[in-house]
C-alpha positions as CSV (number, residue, x, y, z in Angstrom):
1,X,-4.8,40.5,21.5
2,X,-8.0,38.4,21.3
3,X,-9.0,36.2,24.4
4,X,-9.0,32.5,23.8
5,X,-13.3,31.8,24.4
6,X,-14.2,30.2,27.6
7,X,-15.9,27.3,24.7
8,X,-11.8,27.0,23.6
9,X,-10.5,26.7,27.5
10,X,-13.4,23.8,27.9
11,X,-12.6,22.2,24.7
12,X,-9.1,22.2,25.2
13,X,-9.3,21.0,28.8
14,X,-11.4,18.2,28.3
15,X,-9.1,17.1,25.4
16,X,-5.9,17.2,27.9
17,X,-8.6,15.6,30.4
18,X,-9.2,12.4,28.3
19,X,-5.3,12.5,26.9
20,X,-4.6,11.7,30.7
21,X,-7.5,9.4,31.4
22,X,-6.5,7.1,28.4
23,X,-3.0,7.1,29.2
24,X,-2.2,8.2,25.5
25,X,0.9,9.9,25.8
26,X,2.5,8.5,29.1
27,X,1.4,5.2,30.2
28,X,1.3,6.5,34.5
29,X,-0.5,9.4,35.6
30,X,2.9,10.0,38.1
31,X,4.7,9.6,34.9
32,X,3.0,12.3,33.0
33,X,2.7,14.2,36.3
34,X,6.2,14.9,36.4
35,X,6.4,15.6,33.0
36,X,4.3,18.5,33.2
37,X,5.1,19.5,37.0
38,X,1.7,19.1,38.0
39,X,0.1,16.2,40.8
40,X,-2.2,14.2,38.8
41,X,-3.3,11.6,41.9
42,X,-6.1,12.7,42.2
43,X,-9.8,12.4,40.1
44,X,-9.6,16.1,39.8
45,X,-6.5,17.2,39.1
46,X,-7.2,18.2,35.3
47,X,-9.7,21.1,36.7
48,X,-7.2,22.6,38.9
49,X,-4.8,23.7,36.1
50,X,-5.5,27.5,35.4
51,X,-7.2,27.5,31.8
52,X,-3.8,29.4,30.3
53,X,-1.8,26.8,32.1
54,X,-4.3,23.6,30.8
55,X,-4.3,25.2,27.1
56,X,-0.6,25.3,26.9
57,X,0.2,21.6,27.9
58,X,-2.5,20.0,25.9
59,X,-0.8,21.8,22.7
60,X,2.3,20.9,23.9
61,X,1.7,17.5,24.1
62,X,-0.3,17.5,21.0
63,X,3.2,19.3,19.1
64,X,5.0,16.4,20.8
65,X,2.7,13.8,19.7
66,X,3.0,15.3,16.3
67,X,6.7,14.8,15.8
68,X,7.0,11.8,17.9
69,X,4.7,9.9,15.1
70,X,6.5,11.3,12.0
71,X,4.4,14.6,11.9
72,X,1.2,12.3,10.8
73,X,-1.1,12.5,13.5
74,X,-1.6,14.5,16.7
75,X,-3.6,13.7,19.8
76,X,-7.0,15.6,18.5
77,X,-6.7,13.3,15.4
78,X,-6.5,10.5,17.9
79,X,-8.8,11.5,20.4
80,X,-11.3,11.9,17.5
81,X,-10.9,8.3,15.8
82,X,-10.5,6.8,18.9
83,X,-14.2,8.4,20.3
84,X,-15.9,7.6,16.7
85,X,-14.4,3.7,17.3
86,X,-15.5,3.0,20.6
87,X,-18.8,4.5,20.2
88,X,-19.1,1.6,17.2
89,X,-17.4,-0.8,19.2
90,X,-19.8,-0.2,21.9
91,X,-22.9,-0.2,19.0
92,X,-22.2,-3.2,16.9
93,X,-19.4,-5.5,18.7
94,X,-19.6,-5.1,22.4
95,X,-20.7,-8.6,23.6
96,X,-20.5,-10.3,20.2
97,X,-17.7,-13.0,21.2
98,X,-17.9,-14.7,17.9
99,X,-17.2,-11.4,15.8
100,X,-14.2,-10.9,18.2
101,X,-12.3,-14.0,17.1
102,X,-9.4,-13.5,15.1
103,X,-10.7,-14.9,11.5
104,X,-13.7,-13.0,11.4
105,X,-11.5,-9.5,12.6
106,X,-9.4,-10.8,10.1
107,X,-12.5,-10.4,7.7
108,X,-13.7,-7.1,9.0
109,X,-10.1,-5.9,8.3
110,X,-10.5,-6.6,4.5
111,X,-13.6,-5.4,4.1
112,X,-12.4,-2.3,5.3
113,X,-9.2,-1.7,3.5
114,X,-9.4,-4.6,0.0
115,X,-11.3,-2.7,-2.2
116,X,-14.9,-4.2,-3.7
117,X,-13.8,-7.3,-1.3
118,X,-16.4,-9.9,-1.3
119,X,-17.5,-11.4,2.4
120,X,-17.0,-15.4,2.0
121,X,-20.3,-17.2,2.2
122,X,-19.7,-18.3,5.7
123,X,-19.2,-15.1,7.2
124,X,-22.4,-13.2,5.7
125,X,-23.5,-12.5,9.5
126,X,-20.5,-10.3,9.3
127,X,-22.3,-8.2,6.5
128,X,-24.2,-5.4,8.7
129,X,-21.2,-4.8,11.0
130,X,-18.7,-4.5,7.4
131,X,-21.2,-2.1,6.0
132,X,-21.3,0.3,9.0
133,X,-18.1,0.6,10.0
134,X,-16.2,3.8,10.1
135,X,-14.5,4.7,6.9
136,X,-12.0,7.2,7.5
137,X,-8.2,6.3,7.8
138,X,-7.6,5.8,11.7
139,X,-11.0,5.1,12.9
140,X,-10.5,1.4,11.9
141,X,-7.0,0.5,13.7
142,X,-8.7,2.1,16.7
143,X,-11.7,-0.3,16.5
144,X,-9.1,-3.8,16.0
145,X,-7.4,-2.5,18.6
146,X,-10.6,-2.2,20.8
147,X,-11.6,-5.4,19.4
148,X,-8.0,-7.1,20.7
149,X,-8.5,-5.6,24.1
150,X,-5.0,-3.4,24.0
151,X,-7.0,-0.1,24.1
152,X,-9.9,0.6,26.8
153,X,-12.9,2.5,26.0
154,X,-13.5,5.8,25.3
155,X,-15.4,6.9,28.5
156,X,-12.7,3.9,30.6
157,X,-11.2,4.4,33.7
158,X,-9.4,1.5,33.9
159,X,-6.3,3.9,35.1
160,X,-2.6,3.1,34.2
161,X,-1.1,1.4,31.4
162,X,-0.4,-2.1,33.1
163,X,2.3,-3.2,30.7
164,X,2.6,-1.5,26.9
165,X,5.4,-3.8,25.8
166,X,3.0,-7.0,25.9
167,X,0.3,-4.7,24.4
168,X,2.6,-3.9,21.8
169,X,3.1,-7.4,21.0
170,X,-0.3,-8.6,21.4
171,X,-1.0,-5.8,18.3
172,X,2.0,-6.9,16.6
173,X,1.1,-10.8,16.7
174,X,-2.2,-10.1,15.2
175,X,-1.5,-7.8,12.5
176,X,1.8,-10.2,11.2
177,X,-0.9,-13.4,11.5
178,X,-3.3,-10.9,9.5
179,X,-0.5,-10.1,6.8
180,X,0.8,-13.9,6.3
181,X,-2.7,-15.0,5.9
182,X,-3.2,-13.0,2.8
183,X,-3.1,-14.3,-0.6
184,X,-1.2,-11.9,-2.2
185,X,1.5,-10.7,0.7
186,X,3.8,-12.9,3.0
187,X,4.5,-9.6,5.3
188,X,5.4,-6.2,5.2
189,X,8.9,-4.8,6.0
190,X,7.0,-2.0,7.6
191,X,5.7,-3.9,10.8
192,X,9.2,-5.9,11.5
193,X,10.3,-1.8,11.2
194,X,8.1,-1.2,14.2
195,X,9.1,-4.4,16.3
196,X,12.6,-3.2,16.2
197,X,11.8,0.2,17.1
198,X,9.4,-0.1,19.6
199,X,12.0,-2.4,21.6
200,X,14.7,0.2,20.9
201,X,12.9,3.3,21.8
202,X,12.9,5.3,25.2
203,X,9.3,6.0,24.3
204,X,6.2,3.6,23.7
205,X,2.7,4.8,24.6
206,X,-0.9,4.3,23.4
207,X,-0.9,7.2,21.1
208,X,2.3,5.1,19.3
209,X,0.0,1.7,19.2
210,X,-2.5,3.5,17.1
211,X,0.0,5.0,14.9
212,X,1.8,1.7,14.7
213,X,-1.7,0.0,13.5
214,X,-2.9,2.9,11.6
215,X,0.4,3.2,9.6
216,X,1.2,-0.9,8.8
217,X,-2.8,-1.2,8.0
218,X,-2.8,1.7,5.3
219,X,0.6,-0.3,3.8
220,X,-1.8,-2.9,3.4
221,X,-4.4,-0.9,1.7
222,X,-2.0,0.2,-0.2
223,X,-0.4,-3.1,-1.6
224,X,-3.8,-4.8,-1.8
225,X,-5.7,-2.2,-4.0
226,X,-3.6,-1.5,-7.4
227,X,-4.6,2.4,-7.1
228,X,-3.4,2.7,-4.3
229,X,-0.1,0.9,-5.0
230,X,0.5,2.8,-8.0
231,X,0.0,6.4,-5.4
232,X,2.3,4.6,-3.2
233,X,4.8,3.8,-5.6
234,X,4.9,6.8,-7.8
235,X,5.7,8.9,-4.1
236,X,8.8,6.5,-3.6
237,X,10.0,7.2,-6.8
238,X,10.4,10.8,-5.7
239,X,12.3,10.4,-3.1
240,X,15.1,7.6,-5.3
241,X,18.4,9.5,-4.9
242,X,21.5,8.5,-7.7
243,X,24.9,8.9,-6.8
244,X,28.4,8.1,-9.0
245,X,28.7,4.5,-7.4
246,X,29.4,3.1,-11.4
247,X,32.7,2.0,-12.7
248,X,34.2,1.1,-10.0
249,X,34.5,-2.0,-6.9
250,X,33.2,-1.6,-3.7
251,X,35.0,-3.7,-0.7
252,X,34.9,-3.9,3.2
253,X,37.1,-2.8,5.8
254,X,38.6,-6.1,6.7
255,X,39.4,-7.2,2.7
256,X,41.1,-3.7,1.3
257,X,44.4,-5.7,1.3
258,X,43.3,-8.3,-0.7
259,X,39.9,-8.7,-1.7
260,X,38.4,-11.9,-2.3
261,X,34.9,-10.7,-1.6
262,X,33.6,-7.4,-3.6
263,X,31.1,-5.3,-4.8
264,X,29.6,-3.4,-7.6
265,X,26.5,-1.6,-8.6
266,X,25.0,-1.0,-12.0
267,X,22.3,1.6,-12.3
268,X,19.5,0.8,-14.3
269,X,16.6,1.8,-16.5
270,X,14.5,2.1,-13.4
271,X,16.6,4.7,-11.8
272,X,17.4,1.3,-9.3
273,X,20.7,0.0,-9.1
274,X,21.5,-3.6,-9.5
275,X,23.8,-4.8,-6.5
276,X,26.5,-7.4,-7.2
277,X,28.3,-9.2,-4.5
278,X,31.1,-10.7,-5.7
279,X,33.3,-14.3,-3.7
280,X,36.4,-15.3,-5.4
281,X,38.0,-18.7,-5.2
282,X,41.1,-18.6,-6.6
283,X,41.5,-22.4,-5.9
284,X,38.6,-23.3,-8.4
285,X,39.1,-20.4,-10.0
286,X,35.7,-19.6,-10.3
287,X,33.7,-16.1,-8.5
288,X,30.2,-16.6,-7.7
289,X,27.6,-13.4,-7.0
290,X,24.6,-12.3,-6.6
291,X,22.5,-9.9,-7.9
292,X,19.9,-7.5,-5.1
293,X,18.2,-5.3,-6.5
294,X,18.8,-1.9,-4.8
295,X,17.2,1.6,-3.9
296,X,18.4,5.0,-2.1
297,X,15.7,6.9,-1.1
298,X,15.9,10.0,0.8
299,X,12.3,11.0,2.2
300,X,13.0,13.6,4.8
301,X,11.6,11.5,7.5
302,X,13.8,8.9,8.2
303,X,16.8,10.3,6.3
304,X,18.4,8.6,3.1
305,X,17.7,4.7,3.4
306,X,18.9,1.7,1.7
307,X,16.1,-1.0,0.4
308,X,17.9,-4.3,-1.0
309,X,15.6,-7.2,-2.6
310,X,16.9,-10.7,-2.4
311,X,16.6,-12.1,-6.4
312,X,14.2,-14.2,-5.5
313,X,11.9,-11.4,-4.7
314,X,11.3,-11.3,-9.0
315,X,10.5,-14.7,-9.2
316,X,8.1,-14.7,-6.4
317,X,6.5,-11.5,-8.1
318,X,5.8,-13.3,-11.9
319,X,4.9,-16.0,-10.2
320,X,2.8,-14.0,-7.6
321,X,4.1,-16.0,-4.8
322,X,4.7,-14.9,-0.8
323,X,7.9,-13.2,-0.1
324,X,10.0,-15.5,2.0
325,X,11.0,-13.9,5.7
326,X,15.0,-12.8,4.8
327,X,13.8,-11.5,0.9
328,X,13.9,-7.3,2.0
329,X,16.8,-5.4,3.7
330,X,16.3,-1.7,4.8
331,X,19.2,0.3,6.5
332,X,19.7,3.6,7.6
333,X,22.3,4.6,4.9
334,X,25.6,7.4,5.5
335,X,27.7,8.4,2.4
336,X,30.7,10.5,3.6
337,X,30.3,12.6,0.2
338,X,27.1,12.6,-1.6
339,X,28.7,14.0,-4.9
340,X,31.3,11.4,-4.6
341,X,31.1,8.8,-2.5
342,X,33.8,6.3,-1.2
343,X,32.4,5.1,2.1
344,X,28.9,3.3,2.5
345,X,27.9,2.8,6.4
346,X,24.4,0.9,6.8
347,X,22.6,0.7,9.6
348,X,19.8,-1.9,10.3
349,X,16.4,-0.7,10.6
350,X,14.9,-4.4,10.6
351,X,16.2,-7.4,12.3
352,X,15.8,-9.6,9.1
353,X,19.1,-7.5,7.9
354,X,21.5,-10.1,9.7
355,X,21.5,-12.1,7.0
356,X,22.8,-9.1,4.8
357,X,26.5,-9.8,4.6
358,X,28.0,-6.6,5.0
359,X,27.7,-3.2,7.1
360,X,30.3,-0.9,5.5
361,X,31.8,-1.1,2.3
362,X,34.6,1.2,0.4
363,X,35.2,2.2,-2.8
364,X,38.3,0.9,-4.0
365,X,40.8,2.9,-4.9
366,X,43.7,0.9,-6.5
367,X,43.4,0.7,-10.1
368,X,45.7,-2.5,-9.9
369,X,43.8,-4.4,-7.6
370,X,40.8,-3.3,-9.5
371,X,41.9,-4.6,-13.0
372,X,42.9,-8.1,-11.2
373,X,39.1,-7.9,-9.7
374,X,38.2,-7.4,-13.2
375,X,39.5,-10.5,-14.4
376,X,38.1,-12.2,-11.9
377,X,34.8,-11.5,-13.4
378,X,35.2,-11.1,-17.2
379,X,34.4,-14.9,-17.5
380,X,37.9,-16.1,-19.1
381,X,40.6,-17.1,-16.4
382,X,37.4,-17.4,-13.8
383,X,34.4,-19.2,-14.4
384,X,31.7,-16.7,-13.2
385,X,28.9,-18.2,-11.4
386,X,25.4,-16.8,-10.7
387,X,24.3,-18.3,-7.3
388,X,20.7,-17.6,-8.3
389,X,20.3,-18.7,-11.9
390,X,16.3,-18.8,-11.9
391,X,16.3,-15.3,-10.8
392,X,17.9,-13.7,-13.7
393,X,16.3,-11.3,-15.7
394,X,16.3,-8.1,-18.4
395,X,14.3,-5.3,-17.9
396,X,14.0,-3.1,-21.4
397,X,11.8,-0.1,-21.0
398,X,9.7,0.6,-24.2
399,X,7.2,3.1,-24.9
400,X,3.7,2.7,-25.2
401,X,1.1,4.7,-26.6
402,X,-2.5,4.5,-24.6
403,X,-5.8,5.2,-25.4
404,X,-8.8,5.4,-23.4
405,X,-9.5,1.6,-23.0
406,X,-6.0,0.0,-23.8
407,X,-2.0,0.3,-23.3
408,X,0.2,-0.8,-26.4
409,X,3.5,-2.2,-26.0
410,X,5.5,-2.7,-29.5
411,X,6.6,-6.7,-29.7
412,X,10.2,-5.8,-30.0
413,X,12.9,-4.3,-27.4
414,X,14.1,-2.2,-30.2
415,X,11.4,0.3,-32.0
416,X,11.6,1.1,-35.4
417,X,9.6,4.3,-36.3
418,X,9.8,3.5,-39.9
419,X,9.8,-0.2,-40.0
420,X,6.4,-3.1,-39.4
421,X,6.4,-3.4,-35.9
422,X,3.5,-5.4,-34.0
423,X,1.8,-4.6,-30.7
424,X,0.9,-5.9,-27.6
425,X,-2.6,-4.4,-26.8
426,X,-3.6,-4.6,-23.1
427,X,-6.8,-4.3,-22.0
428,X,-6.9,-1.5,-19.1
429,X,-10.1,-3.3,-17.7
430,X,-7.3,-6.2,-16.0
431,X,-6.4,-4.0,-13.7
432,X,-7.8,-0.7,-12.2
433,X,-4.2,0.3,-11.8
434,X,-3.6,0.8,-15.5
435,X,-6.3,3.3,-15.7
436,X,-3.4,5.8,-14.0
437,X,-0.5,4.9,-16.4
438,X,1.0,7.4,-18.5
439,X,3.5,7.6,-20.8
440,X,6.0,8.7,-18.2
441,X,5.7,5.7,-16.2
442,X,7.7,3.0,-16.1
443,X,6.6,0.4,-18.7
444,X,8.7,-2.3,-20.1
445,X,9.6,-6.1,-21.5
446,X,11.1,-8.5,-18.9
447,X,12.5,-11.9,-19.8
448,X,13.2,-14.3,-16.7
449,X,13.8,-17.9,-17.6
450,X,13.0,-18.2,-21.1
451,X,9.5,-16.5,-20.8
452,X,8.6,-12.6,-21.8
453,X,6.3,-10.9,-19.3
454,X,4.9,-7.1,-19.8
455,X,5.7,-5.3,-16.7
456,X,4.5,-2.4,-15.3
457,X,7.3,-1.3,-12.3
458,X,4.8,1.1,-10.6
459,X,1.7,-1.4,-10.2
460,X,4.6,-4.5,-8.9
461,X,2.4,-6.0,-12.0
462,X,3.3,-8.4,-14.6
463,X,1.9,-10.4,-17.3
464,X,3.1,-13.2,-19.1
465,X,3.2,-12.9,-22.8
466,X,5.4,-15.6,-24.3
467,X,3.2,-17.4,-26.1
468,X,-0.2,-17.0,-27.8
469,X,-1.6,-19.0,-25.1
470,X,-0.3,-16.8,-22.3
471,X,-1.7,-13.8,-23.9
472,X,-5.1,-15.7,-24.5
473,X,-5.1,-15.8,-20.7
474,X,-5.4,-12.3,-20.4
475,X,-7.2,-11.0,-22.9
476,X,-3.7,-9.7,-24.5
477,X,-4.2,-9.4,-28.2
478,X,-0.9,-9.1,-30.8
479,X,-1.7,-6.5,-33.5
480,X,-0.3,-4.7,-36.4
481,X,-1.9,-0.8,-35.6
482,X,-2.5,1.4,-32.7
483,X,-6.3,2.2,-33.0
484,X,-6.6,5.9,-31.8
């Protein structure tokens, strides 16, 4: 067998050496100590570990690391962004007490993650520090954090973590001001995801903050910049999972005898499900609903998951509007038979899902009491109500042929090979995003309160084309051919 060099026992050791000095994976020295069964009191300990013995717990603790964060980073990743950021910090910022207020981080952040993003005219002294800064992934939510104070130096010896739950939230404060600042984003699900783990979890270290900020910041990138978006997208539509939840009514424990609250899905062209909660009054005789928009996804990581949209969500989309706080539910999601299910358990994974009015539902199995729920929405003894009218919408998907500088939709929900139809033609140049669309994607006609948008699901992109006018606005001509 090979001997590990004496260069690998010094690399390795003075990895493990700066693991313990930052604190990165316990936030006390006598905390880590006893994890590993060694004394680390003293400014030496490190270099009395035998080299075998050093080796093996910095890989340990690096395999920990690894599956601790979602097997996406280790502690040599970490260690390696975190010594490329402070040696920046310590370049460019150290001292600079007007860069290190939060408007111009703010800026610093988009520069670095909003692509072809434009420094306002007041913050051009911003310009040398934007143009240097480190470009790979987690180099950047190193530096903020730096920059905020929750992370030492690289070459510190500050000593012990003094309290990593305020840390925590100091991070978490600035990156939800950051988000809700935006133009284009109210927040991201991910970060409240975080809060509610990070408060529920026996673990919380400095290696977690940086995977916390690394992780939330590349969301942004990722809804900011419409090729990235489309990446993101096309990954989460991988992972959708269908199950026979059709033809049928869905109720909780508490109303099997006699249901005056239900529920029902309806799978759509979007391989989605539309998600209908049904409340009867009998004295009116009138059931109102609404209509979420639903996805199962099963990504190996967190298991299969439930994401629910509020209806407004699709009017604050067309009208590319913030999502308001309560507009996304995500729960950890357990179906007692995948090939046929009758019992849905969810689980909250964000602490906006209180307002999601149920935890368990069951599919009914009484084909009387379903017929009478049936009636109840059919719309002739019961006047069936939407509770969110302006929130309505069809989604048709069409097909569109493309060519190297546009997308054509045909005008009409219903193609006819042989007959006159007309075409939207859309400029690619409107978005980078539609530079990746193929023919596979999905591309479609949506109609929301009386007004015809062309929607393209994987880009969250939409434009209005009810009117000449509205096309005019986008460079969206009407035409009779498809021009090869």
């Amino acid at each position: 067998m090979k001997k590990e060099s004496s260069k690998t026992n010094i690399e390795l050791r003075e990895l493990l050496n700066q693991t313990v000095r930052l604190r990165l994976f316990c936030n006390t020295n006598d905390e880590l100590g006893q994890y590993i069964g060694y004394n680390l009191t003293s400014n030496n300990s490190i270099n009395t570990i035998q080299p075998f013995a050093a080796r093996c717990i910095f890989r340990e603790l690096n395999r920990e690391t690894y599956e601790l964060l979602d097997e996406t980073l280790d502690l040599e990743d970490i260690l390696d962004w975190y010594k490329t950021a402070s040696e920046f910090y310590c370049r460019y910022i150290r001292g600079r007490d007007k860069v290190l207020q939060k408007e111009n981080i703010h800026v610093l952040l988009k520069c670095a993650y909003i692509k072809d993003y434009q420094l306002p005219d007041n913050k051009r002294f911003l310009r040398d520090i934007a143009n240097r800064m480190p470009n790979r992934g987690g180099d950047v939510p190193v530096l903020i954090l730096l920059m905020l104070g929750v992370l030492p130096l690289y070459t510190s010896k500050r000593g012990d973590v003094k309290n990593i739950m305020a840390d925590f939230k100091e991070m978490y404060v600035f990156l939800r001001d950051f988000i809700e600042c935006d133009e284009a984003l109210y927040r991201l699900p991910v970060l409240d995801r975080f809060e509610k783990a990070v408060r529920e979890r026996i673990r919380c270290n400095r290696a977690y903050l940086i995977y916390v900020a690394s992780t939330v910041l590349e969301t942004y990138r990722s809804f900011s910049n419409s090729s990235n978006l489309y990446e993101l997208n096309a990954e989460v539509a991988k992972s959708k999972v269908l199950f026979d939840l059709g033809d049928c009514f869905w109720v909780e424990p508490t109303m099997l005898s006699a249901p005056t609250v239900f529920w029902r899905f309806e799978q759509v062209a979007t391989d989605d499900y539309f998600l209908y909660r049904y409340v009867v009054n009998t004295e009116k005789k009138q059931t109102l609903y609404v209509r979420y928009e639903a996805v199962f996804s099963d990504d190996n990581k967190q298991g299969l998951t439930l994401f629910v949209e509020h209806p407004d969500s699709t009017t604050a989309f067309l009208k590319r509007q913030h999502l308001f706080k309560d507009s996304t539910f995500l729960f950890a999601c357990e179906l007692d038979d995948w090939d046929a299910p009758t019992v849905i358990e969810l689980q909250s994974i964000l602490d906006v899902n209180r307002t999601f009015p149920a935890q368990k539902i069951i599919r009914l199995q009484d084909e009387d009491m379903a017929a009478q729920l049936q009636k109840c929405i059919d719309g002739e003894t019961f006047k069936l109500i939407n509770q969110y009218p302006e929130s309505e919408y069809d989604l048709w998907i069409v097909p569109v042929a493309i060519t190297s500088e546009y997308i054509y939709f045909c005008t009409e929900t219903n193609f006819d090979p042989e007959g006159q139809n007309s075409y939207y033609r859309v400029p690619k140049s409107l978005n980078e995003g539609l530079l990746f669309i193929t023919s596979n994607d999905r591309v479609g006609i949506l109609e929301h309160n009386g007004r015809k948008y062309l929607g393209f699901v994987n880009l969250i992109l939409y434009f209005d084309v009810t009117d000449k006018e509205a096309c005019q606005n986008y460079g969206i001509e009407v035409v009779r051919k498809i021009v090869i």
